[in-house]
C-alpha positions in Angstrom: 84.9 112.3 132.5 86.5 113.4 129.4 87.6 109.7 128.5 83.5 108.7 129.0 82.8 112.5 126.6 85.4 111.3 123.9 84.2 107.7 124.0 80.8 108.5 123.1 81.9 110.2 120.7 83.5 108.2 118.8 81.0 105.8 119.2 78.4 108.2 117.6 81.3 108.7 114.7 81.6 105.0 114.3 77.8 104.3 113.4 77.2 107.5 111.4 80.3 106.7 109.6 79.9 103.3 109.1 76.5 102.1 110.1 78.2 99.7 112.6 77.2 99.2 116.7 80.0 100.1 118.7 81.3 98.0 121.3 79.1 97.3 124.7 79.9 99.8 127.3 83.5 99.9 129.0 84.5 97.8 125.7 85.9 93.9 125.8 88.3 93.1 127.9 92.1 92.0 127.2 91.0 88.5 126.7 88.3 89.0 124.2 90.4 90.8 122.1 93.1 87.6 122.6 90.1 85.4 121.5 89.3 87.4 118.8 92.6 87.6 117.1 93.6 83.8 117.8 90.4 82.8 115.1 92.0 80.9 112.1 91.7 83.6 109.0 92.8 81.9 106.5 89.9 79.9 104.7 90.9 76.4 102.8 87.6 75.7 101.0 89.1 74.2 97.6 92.5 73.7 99.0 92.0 70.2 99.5 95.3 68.9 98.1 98.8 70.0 98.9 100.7 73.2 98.1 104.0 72.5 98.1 106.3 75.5 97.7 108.5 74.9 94.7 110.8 78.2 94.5 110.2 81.7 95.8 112.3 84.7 93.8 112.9 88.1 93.8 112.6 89.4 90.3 112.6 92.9 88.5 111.6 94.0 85.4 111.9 97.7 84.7 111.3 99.4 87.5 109.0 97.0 89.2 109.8 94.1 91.4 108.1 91.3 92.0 107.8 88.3 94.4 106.9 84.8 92.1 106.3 82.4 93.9 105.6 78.4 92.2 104.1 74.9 93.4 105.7 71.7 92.7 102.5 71.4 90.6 103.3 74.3 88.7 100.3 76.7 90.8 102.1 80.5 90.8 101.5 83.5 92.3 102.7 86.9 92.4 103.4 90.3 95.0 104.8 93.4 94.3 106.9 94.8 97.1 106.5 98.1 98.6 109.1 100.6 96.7 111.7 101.2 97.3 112.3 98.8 100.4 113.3 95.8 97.9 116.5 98.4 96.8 117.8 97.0 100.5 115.9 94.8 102.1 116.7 91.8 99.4 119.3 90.2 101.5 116.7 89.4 103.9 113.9 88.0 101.7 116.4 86.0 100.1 118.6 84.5 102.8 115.8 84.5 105.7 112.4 84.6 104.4 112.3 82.1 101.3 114.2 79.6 102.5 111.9 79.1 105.5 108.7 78.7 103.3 110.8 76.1 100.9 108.8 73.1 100.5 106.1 73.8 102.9 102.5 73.5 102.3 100.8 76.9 101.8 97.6 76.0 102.9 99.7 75.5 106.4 100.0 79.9 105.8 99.1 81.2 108.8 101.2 78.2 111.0 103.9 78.9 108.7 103.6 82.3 109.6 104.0 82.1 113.2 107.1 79.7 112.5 108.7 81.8 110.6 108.9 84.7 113.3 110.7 81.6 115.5 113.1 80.6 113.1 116.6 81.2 113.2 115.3 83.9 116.0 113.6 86.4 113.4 111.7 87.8 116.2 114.9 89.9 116.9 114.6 91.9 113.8 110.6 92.4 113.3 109.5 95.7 112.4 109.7 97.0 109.0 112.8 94.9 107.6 111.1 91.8 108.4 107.6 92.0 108.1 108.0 93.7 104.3 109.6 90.9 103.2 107.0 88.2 105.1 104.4 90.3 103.4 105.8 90.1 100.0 105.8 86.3 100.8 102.5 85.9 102.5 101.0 88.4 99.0 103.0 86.1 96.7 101.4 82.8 98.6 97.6 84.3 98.9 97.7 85.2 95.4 98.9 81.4 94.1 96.0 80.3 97.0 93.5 82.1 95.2 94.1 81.0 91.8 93.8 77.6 92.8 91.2 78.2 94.9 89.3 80.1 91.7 88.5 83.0 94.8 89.8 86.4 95.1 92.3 87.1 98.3 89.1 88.7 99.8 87.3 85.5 100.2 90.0 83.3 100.7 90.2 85.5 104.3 86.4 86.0 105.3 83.2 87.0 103.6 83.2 89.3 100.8 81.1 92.2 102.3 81.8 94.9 100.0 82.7 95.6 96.1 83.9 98.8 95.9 85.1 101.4 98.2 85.2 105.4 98.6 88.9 106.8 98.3 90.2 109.9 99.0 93.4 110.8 97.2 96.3 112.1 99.2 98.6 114.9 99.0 102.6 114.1 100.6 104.0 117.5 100.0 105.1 119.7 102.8 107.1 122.1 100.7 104.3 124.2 98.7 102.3 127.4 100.6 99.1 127.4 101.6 97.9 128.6 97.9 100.4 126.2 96.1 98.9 123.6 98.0 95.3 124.5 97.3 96.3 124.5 93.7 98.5 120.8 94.3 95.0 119.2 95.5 92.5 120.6 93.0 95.0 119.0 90.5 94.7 115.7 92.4 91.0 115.7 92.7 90.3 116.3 89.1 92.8 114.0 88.0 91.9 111.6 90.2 88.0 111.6 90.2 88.4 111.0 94.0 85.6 112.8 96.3 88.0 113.2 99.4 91.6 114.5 99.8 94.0 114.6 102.5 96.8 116.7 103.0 100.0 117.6 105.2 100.3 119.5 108.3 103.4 120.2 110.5 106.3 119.6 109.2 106.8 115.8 109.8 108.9 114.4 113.0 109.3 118.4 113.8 109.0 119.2 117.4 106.4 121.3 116.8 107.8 123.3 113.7 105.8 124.1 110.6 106.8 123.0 107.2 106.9 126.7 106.4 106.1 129.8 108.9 102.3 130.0 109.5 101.6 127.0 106.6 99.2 124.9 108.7 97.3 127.4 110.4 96.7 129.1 107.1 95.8 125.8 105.1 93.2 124.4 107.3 90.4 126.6 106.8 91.4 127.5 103.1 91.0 124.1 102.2 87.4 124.2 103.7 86.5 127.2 101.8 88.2 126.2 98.6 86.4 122.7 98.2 83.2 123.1 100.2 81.3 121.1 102.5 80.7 118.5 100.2 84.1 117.0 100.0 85.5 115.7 103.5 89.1 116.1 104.2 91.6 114.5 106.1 94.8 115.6 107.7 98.1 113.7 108.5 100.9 115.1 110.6 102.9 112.2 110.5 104.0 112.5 114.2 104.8 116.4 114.2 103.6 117.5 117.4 103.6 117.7 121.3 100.2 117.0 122.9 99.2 120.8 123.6 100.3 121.5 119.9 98.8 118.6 118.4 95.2 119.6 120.5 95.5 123.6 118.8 95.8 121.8 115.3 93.1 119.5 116.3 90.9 122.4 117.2 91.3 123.7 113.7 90.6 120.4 112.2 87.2 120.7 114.5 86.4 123.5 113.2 86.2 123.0 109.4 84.6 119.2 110.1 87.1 117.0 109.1 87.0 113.5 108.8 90.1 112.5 111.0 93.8 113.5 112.4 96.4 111.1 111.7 99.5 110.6 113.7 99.6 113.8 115.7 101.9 112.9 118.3 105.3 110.7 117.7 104.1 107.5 116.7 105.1 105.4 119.4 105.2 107.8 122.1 101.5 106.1 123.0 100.3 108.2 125.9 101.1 111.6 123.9 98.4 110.3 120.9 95.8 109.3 123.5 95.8 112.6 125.5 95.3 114.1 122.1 92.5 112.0 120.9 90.6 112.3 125.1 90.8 115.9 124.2 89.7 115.9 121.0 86.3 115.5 119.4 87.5 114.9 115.4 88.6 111.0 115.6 92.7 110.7 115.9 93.6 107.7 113.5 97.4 106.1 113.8 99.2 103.0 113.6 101.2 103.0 110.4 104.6 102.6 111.7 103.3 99.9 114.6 105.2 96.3 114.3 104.0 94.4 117.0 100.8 92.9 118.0 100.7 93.7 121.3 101.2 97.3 120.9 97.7 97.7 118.6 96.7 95.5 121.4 97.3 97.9 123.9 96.2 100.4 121.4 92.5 99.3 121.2 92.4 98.0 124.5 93.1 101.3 125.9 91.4 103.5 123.2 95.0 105.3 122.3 93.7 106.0 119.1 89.7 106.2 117.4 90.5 104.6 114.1 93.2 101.9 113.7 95.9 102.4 110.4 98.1 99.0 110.6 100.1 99.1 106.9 99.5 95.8 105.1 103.2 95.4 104.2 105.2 97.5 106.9 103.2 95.1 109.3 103.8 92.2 107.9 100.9 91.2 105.3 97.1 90.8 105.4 96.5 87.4 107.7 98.7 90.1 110.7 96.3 93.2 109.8 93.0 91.4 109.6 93.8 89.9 113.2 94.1 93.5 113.9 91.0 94.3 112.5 89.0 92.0 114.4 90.2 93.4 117.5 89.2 96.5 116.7 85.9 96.1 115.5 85.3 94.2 118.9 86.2 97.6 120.4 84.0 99.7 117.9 86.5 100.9 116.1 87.2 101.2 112.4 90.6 99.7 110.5 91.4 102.0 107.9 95.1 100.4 106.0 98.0 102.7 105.3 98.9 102.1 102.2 103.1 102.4 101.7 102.9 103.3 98.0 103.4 101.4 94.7 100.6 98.6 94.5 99.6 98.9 98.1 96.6 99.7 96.9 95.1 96.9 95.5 95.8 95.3 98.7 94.1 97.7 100.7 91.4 96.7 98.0 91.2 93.3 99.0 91.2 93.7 102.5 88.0 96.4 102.2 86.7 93.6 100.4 86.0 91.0 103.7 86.5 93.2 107.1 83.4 94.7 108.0 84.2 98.3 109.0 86.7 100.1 107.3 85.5 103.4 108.0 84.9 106.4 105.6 87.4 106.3 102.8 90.7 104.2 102.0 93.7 106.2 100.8 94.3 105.9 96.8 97.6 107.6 95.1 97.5 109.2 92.2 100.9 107.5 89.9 99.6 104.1 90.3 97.1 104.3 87.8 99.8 102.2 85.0 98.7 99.4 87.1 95.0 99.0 86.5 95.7 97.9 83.3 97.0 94.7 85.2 93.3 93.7 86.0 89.9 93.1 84.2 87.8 94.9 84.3 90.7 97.8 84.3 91.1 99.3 87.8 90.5 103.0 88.0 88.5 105.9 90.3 84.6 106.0 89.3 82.3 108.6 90.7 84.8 108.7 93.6 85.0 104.7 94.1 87.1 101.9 93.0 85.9 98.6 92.7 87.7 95.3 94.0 89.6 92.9 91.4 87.1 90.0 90.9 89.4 87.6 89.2 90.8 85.2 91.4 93.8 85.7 94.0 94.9 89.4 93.9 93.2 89.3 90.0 95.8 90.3 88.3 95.3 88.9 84.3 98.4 87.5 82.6 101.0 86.9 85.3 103.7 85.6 82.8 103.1 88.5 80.2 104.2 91.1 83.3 107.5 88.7 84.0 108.1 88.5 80.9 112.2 89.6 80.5 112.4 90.0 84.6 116.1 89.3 85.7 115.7 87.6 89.5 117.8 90.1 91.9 
């Protein structure tokens, strides 16, 4: 009975949040979500001549790296990696990820993909350390793809459905009291211009401590009082909790209406997070620090969580995370990307851009604001939205100007 309460719940979220159906009663089955992840993504309208991959490298230029990547017809394309993950995880890139995707086709992405996660037995080391550096690749390869292709990363992988998107703007400090902390996201909203915040309970990976005696408890409803009804709040506990401590939190959360409860429970520790979210009414969100396919296939199939958070570049790139997203929306349920710092963002961007429900608000860091410079029109947080880059691949104007003096690492 509770399963049935907290399922209709979420449902009722879903559409008042989103304005999408949820999913027929008793959702889709195991195979449905198969079918629906197994649809090609990748869209080759204007691809019509070979891609061959020329080189692939690892550059830096200040304190920025990048992923270049050039067509033996002289096409480029660009990533940025997720900092600081390049610092140690350049062996890999270098000695198992680019020399797979040397002189393939890149319109053959998504094949390559799969191939790649088979060679030299890569499927050994997936989870972050691999799936970064595939995603650096996979960013580097959409963004060339796009530039050929005169489209934006967005519609190179669907149908643009959106322009712009509400942010909140997150708070990842665990160390300030529950008045320092008040003062820590006024700064953020006003520097920001975002219209919803999040902020940190627990005291990460904890067992149940608090950051400090009494923070969470204490920060909850201040944060309600301080910024009013009108701005909706989010809380992460990034796995800090047992079930009957993560369900008193979750109450608290209830009471002052917020928006969702990330990672309550240990993030892998799967039947913790979905006693939580059957006793719950406030949607539980995870999924940041999940690697493989079939666990967010469990996930949805079994409603573990309300509101799916795969991490474009922890999980190996967009083409893995919109496969994930289609699952979920078969199930009702929204994809909301974690972004993992740095240029996540724009990213996270993209894929708002061309999967249908993304639920409420997608996470924006303040400190990455040097990059909207990048684009044109100039990125940046208007009346609490930011708009998608319209240029083509990941939109980014003068790639060459931004290499310009890079050493490759």
């Amino acid at each position: 009975m509770r399963i049935q309460r907290r399922r209709f719940l979420a449902a009722s979220a879903a559409i008042s949040l989103t304005g999408c159906a949820s999913a027929p009663a008793g959702g889709p089955t195991g195979e449905e979500l198969d079918q629906a992840a197994a649809r090609p993504v990748l869209k080759r309208d204007g691809l019509t001549s070979p891609v061959i991959i020329d080189s692939i490298r690892l550059l830096r230029s200040g304190p920025e790296h990048f992923v270049h990547v050039r067509a033996k017809d002289g096409a480029e394309g660009i990533s940025l990696p997720n900092p600081p993950r390049p610092e140690y995880l350049d062996r890999i890139l270098n000695e198992l990820v680019i020399p797979f995707f040397l002189g393939k086709d890149a319109r053959e992405l998504e094949h390559l993909l799969w191939e790649f996660y088979r060679y030299r037995s890569n499927y050994k080391l997936q989870g972050l350390a691999l799936w970064s550096p595939q995603a650096w690749v996979e960013l580097a390869i959409l963004d060339m793809l796009g530039r050929i292709a005169g489209k934006p990363i967005g519609g190179l992988l669907g149908d643009l459905v959106r322009r712009e998107t509400p942010v909140y703007v997150a708070s990842g400090r665990r160390d300030t009291t529950p008045e320092q902390e008040i003062e820590h996201l006024q700064s953020l909203m006003q520097q920001s211009g975002a219209k919803a915040l999040k902020f940190r309970v627990g005291g990460r990976m904890s067992r149940n401590a608090d950051s400090l005696p009494g923070r969470t408890e204490a920060l909850i409803p201040l944060v309600r009082k301080t910024f009013g009804d009108g701005v909706d709040i989010h809380a992460d506990a990034n796995s800090s909790y047992d079930p009957p401590a993560a369900i008193r939190v979750g109450r608290l959360l209830e009471e002052v209406r917020a928006v969702y409860f990330e990672e309550p429970c240990p993030f892998d520790h799967f039947d913790a997070t979905q006693e939580v979210a059957d006793a719950l009414a406030i949607p539980v969100a995870g999924g940041e620090q999940e690697f493989s396919h079939w666990g967010f296939r469990r996930m949805i199939l079994h409603r573990v969580v309300d509101i799916v958070q795969p991490d474009i570049q922890y999980y190996g790139g967009l083409i893995r995370s919109i496969r994930v997203a289609r699952m979920a929306e078969l199930a009702g349920m929204p994809t909301t990307v974690h972004i993992s710092g740095g240029f996540g963002f724009v990213y996270m961007l993209h894929f708002a851009s061309c999967v249908p429900d993304i639920g409420r608000h997608q996470e924006y860091k303040l400190g990455t604001e040097r990059y909207g410079a990048w684009f044109d029109p100039p990125l940046a947080v208007r009346d609490g939205n930011m708009s998608v880059p319209a240029g083509p691949g990941v939109g980014i104007r003068d790639i060459q100007g931004l290499l310009k003096g890079a050493r490759v690492v």
